[in-house]
N, C-alpha and C positions, 0 to 999 in steps of 0.2 A: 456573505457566505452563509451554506444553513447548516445552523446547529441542531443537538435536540434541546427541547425545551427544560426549564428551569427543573430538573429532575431533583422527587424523594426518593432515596434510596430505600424508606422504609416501605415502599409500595411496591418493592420487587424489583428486578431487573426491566425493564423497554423488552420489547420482545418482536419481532418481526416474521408475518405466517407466512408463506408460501404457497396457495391453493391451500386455501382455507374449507375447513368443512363446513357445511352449511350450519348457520347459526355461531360462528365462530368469527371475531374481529379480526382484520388484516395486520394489523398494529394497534398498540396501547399510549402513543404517544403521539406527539405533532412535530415540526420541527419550526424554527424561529429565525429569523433571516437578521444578520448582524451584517453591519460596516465595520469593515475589517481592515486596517492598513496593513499591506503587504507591499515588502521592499526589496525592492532588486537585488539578486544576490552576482549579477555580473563583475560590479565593482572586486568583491572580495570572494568571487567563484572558490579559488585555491583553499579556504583556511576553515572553509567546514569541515567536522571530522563525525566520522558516522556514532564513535563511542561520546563522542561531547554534546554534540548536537541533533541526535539520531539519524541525520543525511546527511547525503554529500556528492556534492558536483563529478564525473567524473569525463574526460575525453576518452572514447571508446569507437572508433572508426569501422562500420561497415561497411561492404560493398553495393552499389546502388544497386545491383541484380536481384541481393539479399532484399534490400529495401523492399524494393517490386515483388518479391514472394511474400514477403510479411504482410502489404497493403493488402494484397489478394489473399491474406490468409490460407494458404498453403500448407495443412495440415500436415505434410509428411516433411516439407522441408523447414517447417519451423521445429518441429520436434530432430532434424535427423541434420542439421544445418546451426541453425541457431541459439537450441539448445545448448550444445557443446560448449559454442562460442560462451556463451554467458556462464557456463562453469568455468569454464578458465579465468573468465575475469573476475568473480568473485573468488574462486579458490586464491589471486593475484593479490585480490584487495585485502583479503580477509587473513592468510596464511591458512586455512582451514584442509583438514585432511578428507573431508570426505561434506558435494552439494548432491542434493537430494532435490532437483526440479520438479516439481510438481502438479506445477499446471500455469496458464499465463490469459490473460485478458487483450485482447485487443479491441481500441474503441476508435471508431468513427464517430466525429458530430455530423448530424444532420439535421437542421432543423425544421426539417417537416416532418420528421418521426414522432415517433414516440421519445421519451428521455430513456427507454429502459434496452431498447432492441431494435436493430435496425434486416435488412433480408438478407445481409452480409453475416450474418452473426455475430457482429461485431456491438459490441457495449456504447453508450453514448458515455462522455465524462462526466465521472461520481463527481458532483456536486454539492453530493452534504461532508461535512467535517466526518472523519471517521478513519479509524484505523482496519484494518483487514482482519486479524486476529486480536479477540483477549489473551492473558494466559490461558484462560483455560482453553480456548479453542486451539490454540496455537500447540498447545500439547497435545490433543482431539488430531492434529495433523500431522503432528512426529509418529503416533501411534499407527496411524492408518499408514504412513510412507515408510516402513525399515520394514524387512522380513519377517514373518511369522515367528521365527525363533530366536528373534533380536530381543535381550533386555533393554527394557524403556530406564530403567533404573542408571545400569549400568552405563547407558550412553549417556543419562544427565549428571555422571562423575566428573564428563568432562563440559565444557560449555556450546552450548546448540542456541544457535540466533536462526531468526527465520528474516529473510531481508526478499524485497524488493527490488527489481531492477526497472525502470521505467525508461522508456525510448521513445521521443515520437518522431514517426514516420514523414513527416511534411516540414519544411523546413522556410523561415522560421517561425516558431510560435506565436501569434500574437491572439491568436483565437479560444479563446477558453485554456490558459497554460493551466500548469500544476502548480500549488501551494503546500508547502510544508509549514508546518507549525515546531519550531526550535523547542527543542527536549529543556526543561526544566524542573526540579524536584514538584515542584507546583502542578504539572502535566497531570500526575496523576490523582487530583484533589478534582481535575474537572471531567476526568474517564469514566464512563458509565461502562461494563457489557452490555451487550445485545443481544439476547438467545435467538436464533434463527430457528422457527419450527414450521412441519408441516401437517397439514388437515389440521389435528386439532391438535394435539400437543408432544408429536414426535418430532425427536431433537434430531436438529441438524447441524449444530452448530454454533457456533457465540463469535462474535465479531465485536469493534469499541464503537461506540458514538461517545462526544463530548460537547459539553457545556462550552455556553461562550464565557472569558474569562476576559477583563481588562488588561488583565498583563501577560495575556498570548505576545509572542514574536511570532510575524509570520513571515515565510522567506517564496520568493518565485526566482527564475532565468528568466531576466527577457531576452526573446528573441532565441530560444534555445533551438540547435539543431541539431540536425538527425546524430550528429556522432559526438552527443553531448546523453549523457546519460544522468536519469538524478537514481541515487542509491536510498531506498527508504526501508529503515529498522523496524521492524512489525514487531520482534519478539525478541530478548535477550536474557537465556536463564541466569548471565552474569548480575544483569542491569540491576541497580542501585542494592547488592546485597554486600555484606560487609567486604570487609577487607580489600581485596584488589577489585571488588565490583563497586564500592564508594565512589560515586559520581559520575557513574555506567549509565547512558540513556539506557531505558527499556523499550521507547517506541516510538513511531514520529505521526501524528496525526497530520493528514494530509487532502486536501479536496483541489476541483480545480477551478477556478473560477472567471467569470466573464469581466476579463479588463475593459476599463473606462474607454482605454484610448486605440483599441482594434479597431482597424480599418474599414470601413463597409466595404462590403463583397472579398474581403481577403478568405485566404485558403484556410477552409475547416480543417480544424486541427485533429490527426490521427497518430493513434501509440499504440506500442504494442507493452505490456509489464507481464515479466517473466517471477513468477516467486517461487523462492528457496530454503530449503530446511540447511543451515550452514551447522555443520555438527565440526569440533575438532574434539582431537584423541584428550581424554583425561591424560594429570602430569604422572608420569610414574612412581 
């Protein structure tokens, strides 16, 4: 799996440019490629839990017609069709009073592409270790998704998770699956941010990469299908803060990687991941 490399924090955050200006670096960092055991989480699918372990396994059954829109990315019927769907199911998983969908990735492998973008507009599978949001950027996202006249303040009285829903489209997985890395108070001794910026130093953004760590757990589904969903925690303003947040993942670092024992010529693996601002009501 690739991490980023052995990072000083005193050298600044890693920083990632986007159409760089000329005379301006694309990146400040490398990344480092580890052997990584990752173990099947089929045996004990059931007994992940999102606030323990930052994911978790869920059965979620769509209709294969859905499917066929999602492959073809189908802009109107992902947003007007399967959005929905996926608020109900986290509003389901979560109890939460109010999902905020945001925007969602769909990724085809192909590998005669590029790793970054294929004509489909579809995403190839992130690869490197990383989480989708820091705090800070993850707040960067609360702030841009609620109304103009919405206090940011007042919504974080009550607790706001940004989670992930990941599905993929071809069934079953053996082709580049997904890796989760199990939430531990340790998790975030090996988090770096990531400022995303473009030209030369406008802010776009901050996301996590992490360090390799020997005492990472990493978890996959073999053979996972289409109406098997994994749930991945980006951001939790509960996570690990006193009281009833004590022992609260904050986030799940996640990539996906190229199993040993994938089939030659088996079906390249395609997903679609929907992300969400999960807000519920402050207690009265």
């Amino acid at each position: 799996m690739r991490f980023l490399e052995p990072w000083d924090a005193s050298k600044g955050n890693p920083y990632i440019r986007v159409q760089p200006a000329e005379g301006f670096d694309r990146m400040n960092f490398t990344w480092k490629d580890h052997h990584v055991p990752i173990t099947n989480a089929r045996p004990t699918k059931s007994t992940f839990a999102l606030d323990k372990h930052g994911f978790t396994y869920a059965d979620d059954t769509i209709s294969p017609s859905l499917i066929t829109a999602l492959r073809s990315n189908e802009a109107d019927t992902v947003k007007a069709t399967y959005y929905p769907h996926v608020e109900d199911f986290v509003r389901g998983l979560t109890g939460a009073s109010r999902i905020i969908i945001f925007d969602h990735t769909l990724r085809k492998r192909r590998a005669s592409l590029s790793k970054t973008s294929n004509e489909d507009g579809a995403e190839q599978p992130a690869t490197m270790v990383h989480c989708d949001q820091s705090p800070k950027g993850a707040l960067r996202r609360l702030r841009q998704n609620i109304a103009p006249d919405e206090d940011v303040e007042q919504i974080l009285k009550g607790r706001v998770q940004m989670i992930n829903v990941w599905r993929p489209l071809t069934e079953p997985v053996r082709d580049w699956p997904l890796a989760t890395m199990q939430w531990t108070r340790e998790s975030k001794e090996s988090m770096f941010p990531c400022d995303l910026v473009r030209g030369e130093w406008e802010e776009r953004g901050q996301t996590a990469t992490f360090v390799h760590g020997e005492d990472q757990k990493w978890w996959y589904l073999d053979g996972q299908g289409c109406g098997e969903v994994t749930v991945i925690k980006i951001w939790d303003s509960l996570g690990e803060g006193e009281g009833e947040g004590e022992g609260v993942s904050q986030f799940c670092a996640h990539a996906a990687f190229q199993h040993p024992n994938a089939p030659e010529g088996g079906v390249p693996r395609e997903s679609i991941e929907v992300r969400c601002l999960v807000i519920h009501e402050p207690d009265a």
